[in-house]
C-alpha positions as CSV (number, residue, x, y, z in Angstrom):
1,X,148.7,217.0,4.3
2,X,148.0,218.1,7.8
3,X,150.6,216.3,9.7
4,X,152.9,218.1,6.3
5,X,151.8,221.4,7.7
6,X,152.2,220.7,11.4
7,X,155.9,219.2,10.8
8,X,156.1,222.6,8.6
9,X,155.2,224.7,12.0
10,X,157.0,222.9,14.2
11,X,160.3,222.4,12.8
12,X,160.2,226.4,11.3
13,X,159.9,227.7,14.9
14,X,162.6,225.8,16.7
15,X,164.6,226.4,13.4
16,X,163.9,229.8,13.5
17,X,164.4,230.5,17.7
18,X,167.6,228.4,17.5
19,X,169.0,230.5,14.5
20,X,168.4,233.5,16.4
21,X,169.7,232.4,19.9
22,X,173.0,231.0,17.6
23,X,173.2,234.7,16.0
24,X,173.1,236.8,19.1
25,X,175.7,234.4,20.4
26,X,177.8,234.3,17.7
27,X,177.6,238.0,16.8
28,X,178.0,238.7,20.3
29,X,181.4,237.0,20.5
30,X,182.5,238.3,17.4
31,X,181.7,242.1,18.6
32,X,183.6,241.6,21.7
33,X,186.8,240.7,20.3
34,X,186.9,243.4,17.2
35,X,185.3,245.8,19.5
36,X,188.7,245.8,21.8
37,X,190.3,247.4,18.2
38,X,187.1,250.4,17.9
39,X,187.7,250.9,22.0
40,X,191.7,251.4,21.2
41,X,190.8,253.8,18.5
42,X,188.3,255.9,20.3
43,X,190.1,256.2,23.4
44,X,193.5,257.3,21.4
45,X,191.1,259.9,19.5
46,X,189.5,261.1,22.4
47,X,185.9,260.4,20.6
48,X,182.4,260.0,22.3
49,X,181.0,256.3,23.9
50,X,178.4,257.0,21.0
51,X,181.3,256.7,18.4
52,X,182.3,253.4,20.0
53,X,178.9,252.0,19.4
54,X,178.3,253.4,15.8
55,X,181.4,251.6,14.7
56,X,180.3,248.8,16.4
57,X,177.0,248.4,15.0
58,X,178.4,249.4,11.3
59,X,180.6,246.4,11.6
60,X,177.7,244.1,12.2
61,X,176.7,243.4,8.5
62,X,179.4,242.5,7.9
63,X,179.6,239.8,9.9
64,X,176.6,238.6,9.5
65,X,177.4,237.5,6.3
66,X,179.7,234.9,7.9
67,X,177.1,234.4,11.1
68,X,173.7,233.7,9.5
69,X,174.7,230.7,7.5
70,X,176.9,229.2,10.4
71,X,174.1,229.7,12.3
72,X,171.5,228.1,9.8
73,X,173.8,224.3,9.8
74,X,173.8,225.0,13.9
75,X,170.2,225.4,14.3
76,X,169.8,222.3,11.5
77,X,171.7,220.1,13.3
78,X,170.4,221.1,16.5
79,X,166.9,220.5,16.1
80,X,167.0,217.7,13.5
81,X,169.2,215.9,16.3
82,X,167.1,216.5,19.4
83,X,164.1,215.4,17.1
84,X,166.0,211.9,16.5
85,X,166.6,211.4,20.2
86,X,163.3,211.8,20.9
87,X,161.6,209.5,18.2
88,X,160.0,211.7,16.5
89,X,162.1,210.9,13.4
90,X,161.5,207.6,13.7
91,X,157.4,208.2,14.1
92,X,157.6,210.9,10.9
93,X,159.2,208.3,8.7
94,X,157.0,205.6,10.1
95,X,154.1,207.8,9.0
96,X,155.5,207.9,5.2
97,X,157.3,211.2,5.6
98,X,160.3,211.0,2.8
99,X,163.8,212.7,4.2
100,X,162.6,215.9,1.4
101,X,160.1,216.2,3.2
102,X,161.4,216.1,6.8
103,X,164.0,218.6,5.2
104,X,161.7,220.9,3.7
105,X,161.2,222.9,6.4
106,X,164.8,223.6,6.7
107,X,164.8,224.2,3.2
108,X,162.8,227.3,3.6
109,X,164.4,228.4,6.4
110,X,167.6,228.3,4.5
111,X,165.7,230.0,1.5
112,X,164.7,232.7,4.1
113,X,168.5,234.0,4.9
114,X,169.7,233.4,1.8
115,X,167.4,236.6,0.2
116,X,168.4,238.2,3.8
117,X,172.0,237.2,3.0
118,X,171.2,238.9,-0.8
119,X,170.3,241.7,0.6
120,X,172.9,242.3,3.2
121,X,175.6,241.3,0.5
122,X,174.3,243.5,-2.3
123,X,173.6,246.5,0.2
124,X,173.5,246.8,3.5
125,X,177.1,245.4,4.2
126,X,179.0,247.4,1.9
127,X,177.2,250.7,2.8
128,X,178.0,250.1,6.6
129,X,181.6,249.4,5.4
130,X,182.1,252.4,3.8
131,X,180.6,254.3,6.3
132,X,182.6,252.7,9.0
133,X,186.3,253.0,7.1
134,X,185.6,256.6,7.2
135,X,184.3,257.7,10.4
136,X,187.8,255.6,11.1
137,X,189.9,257.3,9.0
138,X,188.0,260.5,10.4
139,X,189.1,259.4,14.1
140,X,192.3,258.6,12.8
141,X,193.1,262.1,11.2
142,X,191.5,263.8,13.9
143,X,194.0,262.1,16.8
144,X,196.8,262.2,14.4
145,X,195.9,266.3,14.8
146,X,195.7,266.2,18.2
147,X,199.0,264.4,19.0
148,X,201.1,267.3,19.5
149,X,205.0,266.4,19.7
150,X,206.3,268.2,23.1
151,X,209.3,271.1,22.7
152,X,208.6,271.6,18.5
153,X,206.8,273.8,16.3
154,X,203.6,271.3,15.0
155,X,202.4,272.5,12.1
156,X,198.7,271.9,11.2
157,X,197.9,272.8,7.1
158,X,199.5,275.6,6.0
159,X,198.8,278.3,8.1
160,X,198.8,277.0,11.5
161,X,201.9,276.5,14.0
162,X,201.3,275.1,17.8
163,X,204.3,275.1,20.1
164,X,203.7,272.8,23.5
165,X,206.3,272.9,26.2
166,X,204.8,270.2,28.3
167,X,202.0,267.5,28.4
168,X,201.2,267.3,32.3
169,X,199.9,263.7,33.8
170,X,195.8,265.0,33.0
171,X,196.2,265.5,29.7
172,X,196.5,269.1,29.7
173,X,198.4,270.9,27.4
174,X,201.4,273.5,28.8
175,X,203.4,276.3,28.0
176,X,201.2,277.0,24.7
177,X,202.4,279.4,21.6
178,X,199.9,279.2,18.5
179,X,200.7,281.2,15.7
180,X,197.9,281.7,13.1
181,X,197.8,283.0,9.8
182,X,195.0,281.5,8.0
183,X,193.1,284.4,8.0
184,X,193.7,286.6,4.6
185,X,191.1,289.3,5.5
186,X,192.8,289.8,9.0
187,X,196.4,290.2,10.1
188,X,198.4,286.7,11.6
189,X,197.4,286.6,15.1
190,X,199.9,285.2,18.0
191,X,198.5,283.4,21.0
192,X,200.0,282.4,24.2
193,X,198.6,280.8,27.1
194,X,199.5,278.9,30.5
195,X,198.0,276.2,29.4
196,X,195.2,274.3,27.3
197,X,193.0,271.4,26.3
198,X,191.9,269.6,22.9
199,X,188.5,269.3,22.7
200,X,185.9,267.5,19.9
201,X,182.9,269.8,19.4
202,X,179.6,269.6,17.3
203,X,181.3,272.2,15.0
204,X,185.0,270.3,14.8
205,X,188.2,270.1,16.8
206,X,189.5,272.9,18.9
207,X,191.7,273.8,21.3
208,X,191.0,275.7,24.3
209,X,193.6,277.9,26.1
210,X,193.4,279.3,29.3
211,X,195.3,282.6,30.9
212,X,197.2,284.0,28.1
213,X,197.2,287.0,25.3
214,X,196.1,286.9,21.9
215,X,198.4,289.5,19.9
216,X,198.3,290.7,16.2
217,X,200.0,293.1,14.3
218,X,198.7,295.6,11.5
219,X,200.8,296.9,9.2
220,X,198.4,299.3,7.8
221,X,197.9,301.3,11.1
222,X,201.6,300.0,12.9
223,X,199.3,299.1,15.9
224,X,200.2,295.9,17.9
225,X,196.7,294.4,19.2
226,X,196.8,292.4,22.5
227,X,193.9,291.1,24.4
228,X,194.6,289.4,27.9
229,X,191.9,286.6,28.0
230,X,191.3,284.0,30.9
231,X,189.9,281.3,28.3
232,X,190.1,281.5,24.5
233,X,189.0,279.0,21.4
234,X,191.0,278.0,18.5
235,X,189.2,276.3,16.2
236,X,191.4,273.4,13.4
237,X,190.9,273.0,10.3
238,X,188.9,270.4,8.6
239,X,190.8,267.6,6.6
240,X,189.4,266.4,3.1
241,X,191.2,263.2,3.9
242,X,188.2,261.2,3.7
243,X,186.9,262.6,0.5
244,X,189.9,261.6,-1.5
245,X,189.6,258.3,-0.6
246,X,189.2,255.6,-2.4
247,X,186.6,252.9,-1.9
248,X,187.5,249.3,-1.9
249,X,185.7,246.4,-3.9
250,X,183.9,245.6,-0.9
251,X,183.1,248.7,0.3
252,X,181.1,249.1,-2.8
253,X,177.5,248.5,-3.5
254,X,176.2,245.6,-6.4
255,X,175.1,249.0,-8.8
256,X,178.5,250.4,-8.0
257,X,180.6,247.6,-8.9
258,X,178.7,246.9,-12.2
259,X,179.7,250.8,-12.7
260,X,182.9,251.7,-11.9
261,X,184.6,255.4,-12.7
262,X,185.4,255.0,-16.3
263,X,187.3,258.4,-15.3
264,X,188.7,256.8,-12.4
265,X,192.5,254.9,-13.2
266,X,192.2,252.9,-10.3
267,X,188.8,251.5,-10.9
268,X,189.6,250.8,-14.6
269,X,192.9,249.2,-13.2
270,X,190.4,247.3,-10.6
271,X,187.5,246.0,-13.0
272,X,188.9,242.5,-12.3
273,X,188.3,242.9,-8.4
274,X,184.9,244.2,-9.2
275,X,184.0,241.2,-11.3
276,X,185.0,238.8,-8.6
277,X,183.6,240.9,-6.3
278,X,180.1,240.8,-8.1
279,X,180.6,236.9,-8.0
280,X,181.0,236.4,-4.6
281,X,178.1,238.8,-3.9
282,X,176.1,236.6,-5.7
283,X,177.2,233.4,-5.1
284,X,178.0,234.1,-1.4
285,X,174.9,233.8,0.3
286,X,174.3,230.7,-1.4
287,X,176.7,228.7,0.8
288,X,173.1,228.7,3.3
289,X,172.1,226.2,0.8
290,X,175.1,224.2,0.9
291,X,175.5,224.2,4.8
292,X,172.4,222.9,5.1
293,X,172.0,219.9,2.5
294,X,175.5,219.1,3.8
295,X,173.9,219.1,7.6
296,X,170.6,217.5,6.9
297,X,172.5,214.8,4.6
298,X,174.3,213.5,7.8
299,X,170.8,213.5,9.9
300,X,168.1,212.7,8.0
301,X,170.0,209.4,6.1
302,X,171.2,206.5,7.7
303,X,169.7,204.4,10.8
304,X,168.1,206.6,14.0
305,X,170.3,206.2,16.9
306,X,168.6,207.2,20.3
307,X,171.6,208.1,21.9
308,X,172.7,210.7,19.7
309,X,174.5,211.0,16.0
310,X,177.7,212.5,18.0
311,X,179.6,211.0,15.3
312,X,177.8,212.0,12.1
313,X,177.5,215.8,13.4
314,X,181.4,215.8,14.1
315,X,181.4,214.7,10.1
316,X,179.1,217.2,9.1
317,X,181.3,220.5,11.1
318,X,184.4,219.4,9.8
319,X,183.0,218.9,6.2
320,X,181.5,222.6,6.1
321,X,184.6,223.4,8.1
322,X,186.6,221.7,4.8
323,X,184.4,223.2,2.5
324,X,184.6,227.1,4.0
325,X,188.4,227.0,3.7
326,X,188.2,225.5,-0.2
327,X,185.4,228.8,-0.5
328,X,188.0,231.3,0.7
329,X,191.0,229.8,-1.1
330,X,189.4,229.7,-4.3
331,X,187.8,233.2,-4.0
332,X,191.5,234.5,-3.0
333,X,192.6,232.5,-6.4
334,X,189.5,233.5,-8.5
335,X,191.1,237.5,-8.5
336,X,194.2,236.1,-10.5
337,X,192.6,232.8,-12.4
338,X,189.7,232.6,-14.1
339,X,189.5,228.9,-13.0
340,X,189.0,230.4,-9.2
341,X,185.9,231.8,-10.3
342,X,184.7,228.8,-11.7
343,X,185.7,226.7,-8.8
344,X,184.1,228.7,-6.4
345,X,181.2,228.0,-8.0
346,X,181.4,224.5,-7.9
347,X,182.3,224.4,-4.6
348,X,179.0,226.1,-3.8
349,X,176.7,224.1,-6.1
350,X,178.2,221.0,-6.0
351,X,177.0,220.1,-2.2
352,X,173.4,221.4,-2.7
353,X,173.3,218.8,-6.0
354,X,174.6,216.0,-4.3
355,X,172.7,216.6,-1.0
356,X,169.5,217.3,-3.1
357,X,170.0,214.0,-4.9
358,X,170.8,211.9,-2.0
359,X,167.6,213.2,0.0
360,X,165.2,212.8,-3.0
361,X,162.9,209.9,-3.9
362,X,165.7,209.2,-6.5
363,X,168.5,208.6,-4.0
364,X,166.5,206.8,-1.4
365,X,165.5,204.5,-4.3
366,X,169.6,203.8,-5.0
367,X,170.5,203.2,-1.7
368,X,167.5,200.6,-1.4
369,X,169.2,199.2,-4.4
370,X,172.6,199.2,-2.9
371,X,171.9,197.5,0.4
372,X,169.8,194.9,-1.6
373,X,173.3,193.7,-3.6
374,X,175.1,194.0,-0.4
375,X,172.1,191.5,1.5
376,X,172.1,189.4,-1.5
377,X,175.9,189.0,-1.9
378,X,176.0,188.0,2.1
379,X,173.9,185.4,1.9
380,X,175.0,184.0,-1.5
C-alpha cells in the first residue's frame, strides 16, 4: 500500500511537469505560426499591439483541445520510458506491482484533462471563438472603412462621401473633400482640408483633417457657414456587421447547441451540425483516454529493454497518429451519415477497451496462457 502511494506521487509529478513543459511547447509553436495571420490583420487594420494579443490568447482554447491530449501520450511515454531505462520497471514489477497498477497513475492524470478537456470543449473554447471571429470581423470592417480608393468619391453608409487625391509614402491622407449629410437636425456640412489621418479611438474610427474649411449651407436663413480650422475630427459611423452575424456550430456553447433559434431558418436548417457538434463535444475529450491506453499498452507489456523501447514508441505515435486521422475523417462523415457518428464513437472507445483489457489481471493471465502453448509446442 505504501510503495502504491509513493509510485502514485512519483509518477503524477513527472506526469504532470512533463505535460506542462509539452503544452507550453506545443502551444507555443502553434501561436507562432497562426499568430503571423492575427499580426497580418492588425497591421492592415491599423489596430493596437493589445488587439494582437487578445486574439491571440482567444485562440488558445481552442487549441488546447488538440494540445492537452497530445501532450498527455508525450508525457506517458516520456516518463514510463525513462522509468524502464532506469530499472525501476523492472524493480516495481519485481515487487508485485501489476501493469494496472503501474498505469494507474497515468490513468488519473488522463482523468484529470479529460474534465479540463470537458470544460474547455463545453465552454470555454467556443466562447473565446465567438469572441475572437468578431473582434476579427470588427478589424476587418473597420480596415475595409479605412481603405479609401485614391481619385473617387468613397462612400461610407448612406450619408457619407470622402474624396482622396493622394495617399503620400507615411500614410497620410491628401487633397481631402468630405461631404456629410447624416445629420437631419443640421444642414449637410462640406469639409476640405490639405490633408489628413485615420485614427482608431476609445469612442470609434475617425478621421482627422488638418488646414482646411468646414462649410454648410442653410436654406432657412440663405447663409453659407465657413469655419477655417487648423485640425478638425470626423467621426464614422458604427457598422452592425457583427450583430447580424451568424454563429457557427463551434462557435456555440453545449446549452446553445441543445437550443438552437427555433425562429432562426438557419439554425433549424443546421440542427444536424448541432447534433454532431454536441457529439464531438462530448466524445472529444475522451481521445485522452484512448491516447494513453494506446501509449502505456506499448510500455508497460512486453520484455524491459535497458536501452530504450525506440521501436515500440515509434508504434505507439504512428498508431495515435492512425487513429487521429480515422477521428477527423469520421467526424467530417458523421455530418452527412449517421454511421459517422457511430464510428467515431468506436473509434474512441474501442482503444480504451482493448488497452484496459490487455493491462488488466485478465489479459496478463491470457498472454501467460499464450506463451505457455507457444513453449509447449517448441519443445514438443
Amino acid at each position: 500500500m505504501i510503495l502504491t502511494s509513493l509510485l502514485n506521487r512519483y509518477v503524477l509529478k513527472n506526469l504532470s511537469l512533463t505535460i506542462i513543459v509539452t503544452t507550453v511547447i506545443l502551444t507555443a509553436l502553434i501561436l507562432l505560426t497562426q499568430s503571423l495571420k492575427f499580426l497580418e490583420l492588425i497591421i492592415d487594420a491599423g489596430a493596437s499591439s493589445a488587439a494582437f494579443w487578445l486574439l491571440t490568447f482567444l485562440a488558445l482554447p481552442r487549441f488546447l483541445e488538440i494540445i492537452l491530449p497530445i501532450a498527455t501520450m508525450i508525457s506517458c511515454l516520456f516518463i514510463y520510458n525513462r522509468m524502464s531505462s532506469d530499472s525501476e520497471l523492472v524493480v516495481l514489477r519485481a515487487a508485485g506491482l501489476s501493469p494496472m497498477r503501474l498505469a494507474r497513475p497515468a490513468l488519473i492524470i488522463a482523468g484529470i484533462v479529460t474534465l479540463v478537456l470537458l470544460f474547455i470543449s463545453t465552454w470555454a473554447a467556443p466562447t473565446s471563438l465567438s469572441s475572437m471571429q468578431k473582434m476579427r470581423t470588427v478589424l476587418k470592417t473597420q480596415y475595409s472603412t479605412l481603405l479609401f480608393r485614391e481619385g473617387v468619391f468613397n462612400t461610407i453608409g448612406k450619408d457619407l462621401t470622402i474624396y482622396v487625391h493622394n495617399r503620400n509614402q507615411q500614410g497620410e491622407l491628401e487633397g481631402l473633400l468630405i461631404h456629410d449629410s447624416r445629420s437631419k437636425s443640421k444642414p449637410p456640412a462640406t469639409i476640405i482640408a490639405e490633408r489628413g489621418v485615420l485614427v482608431m479611438g476609445e469612442e470609434g474610427q475617425q478621421v482627422l483633417v488638418y488646414e482646411g474649411s468646414r462649410q454648410d449651407f442653410n436654406p432657412k436663413t440663405g447663409a453659407l457657414n465657413r469655419l477655417d480650422f487648423d485640425r478638425y475630427s470626423v467621426d464614422f459611423p458604427e457598422t452592425n456587421i457583427v450583430k447580424l452575424r451568424w454563429k457557427e456550430p463551434d462557435e456555440r456553447t453545449f446549452f446553445e447547441l441543445l437550443n438552437p433559434d427555433i425562429n432562426s431558418q438557419r439554425d433549424i436548417d443546421s440542427q444536424r451540425s448541432f447534433e454532431v457538434e454536441v457529439h464531438r463535444r462530448i466524445v472529444g475529450p475522451l481521445l485522452t483516454f484512448s491516447y494513453t491506453f494506446i501509449a502505456l499498452s506499448f510500455v508497460l507489456l512486453g520484455p524491459v529493454n535497458r536501452r530504450g523501447q525506440g521501436g515500440r514508441i515509434t508504434i505507439a505515435i504512428l498508431s495515435i497518429a492512425l487513429l487521429q486521422g480515422l477521428y477527423l475523417s469520421v467526424f467530417n462523415m458523421a455530418d452527412k451519415n449517421m454511421l459517422g457518428l457511430v464510428a467515431m464513437y468506436i473509434i474512441v472507445f474501442a482503444p480504451i477497451a482493448i488497452g484496459s483489457f490487455m493491462l488488466s489481471s485478465l489479459g496478463e493471465n491470457t498472454r501467460r496462457k499464450l506463451m505457455f502453448k507457444q513453449k509447449g509446442k517448441q519443445f514438443a
